[in-house]
C-alpha positions in Angstrom: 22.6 -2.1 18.0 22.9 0.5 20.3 24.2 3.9 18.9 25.6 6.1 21.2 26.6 9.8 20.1 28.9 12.6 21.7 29.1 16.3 20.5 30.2 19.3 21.3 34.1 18.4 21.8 35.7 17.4 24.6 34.4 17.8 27.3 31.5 16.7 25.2 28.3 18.8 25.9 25.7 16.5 25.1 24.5 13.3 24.3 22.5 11.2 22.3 21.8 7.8 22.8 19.4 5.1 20.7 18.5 1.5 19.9 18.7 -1.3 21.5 21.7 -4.2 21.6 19.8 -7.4 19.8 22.3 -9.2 21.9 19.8 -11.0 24.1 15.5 -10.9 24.3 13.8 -7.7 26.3 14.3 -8.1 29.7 17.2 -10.4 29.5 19.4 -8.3 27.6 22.5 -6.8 29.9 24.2 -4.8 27.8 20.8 -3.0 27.2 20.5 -2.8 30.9 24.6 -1.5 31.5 23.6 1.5 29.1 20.3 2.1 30.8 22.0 2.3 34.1 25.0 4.6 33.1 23.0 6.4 31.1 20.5 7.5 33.9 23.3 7.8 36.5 24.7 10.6 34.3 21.3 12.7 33.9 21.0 12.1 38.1 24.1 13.6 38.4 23.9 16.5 35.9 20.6 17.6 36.5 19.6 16.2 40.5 22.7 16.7 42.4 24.6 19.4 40.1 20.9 20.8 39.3 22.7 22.1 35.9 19.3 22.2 34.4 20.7 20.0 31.3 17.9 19.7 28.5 17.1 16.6 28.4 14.1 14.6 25.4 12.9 11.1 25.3 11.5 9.1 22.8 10.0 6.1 24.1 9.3 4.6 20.2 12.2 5.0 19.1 14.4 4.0 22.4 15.9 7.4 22.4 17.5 9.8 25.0 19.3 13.3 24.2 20.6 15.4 26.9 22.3 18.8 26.4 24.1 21.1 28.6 23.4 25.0 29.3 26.2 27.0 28.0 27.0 28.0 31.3 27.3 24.6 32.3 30.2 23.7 35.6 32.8 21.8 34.2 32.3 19.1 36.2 28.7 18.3 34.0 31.2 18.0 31.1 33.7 15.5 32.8 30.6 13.5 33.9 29.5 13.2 30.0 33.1 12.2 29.6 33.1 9.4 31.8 29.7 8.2 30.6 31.9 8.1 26.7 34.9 6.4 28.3 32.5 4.1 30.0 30.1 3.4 26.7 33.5 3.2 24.8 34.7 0.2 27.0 31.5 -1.6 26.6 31.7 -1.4 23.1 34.9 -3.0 23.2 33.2 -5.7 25.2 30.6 -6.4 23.2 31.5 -4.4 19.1 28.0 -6.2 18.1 25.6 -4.4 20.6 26.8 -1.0 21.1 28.9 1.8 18.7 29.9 4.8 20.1 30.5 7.9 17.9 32.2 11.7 18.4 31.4 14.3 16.8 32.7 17.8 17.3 
């Protein structure tokens, strides 16, 4: 299952995201693929286009991806790591088995 995780309140100011879904063999698996694609959409935005300078650490091994805003971050990097949660939160309700979503403050 894929566990996705949200601190730092609301708007949240980071992320971390890890696993993978089960729900269907590498490479065939799209709920695997929707996080991928959301996921990555976000850090564009954050840190391409805004150029927030989010940190950002991945962990191939262990499927993992954490990114975390600068203090000073717009608020506009927080509502995008808002909709990424209200987006990860729908999917979950999709499909309960391959995704959980979790906030913490």
């Amino acid at each position: 299952m894929i566990q996705a995780e949200f601190f730092g309140g609301k708007p949240p100011k980071g992320f971390k995201v890890s696993g993978h879904s089960g729900t269907a063999p590498a490479g065939e698996d799209i709920v695997c693929a929707a996080v991928t694609s959301a996921v990555r959409l976000t850090e564009t935005l954050i840190n391409d286009t805004l150029q927030v300078g989010a940190e950002v650490t991945v962990d191939p091994s262990t499927a993992t991806i954490t990114l975390r805003l600068p203090d000073q971050a717009p608020k506009c990097a927080g509502k995008a790591l808002l909709a990424l949660q209200r987006y990860l939160k729908e999917l979950s309700l999709e499909c309960p088995d391959g995704i959980g979503v979790a906030v913490r403050k």
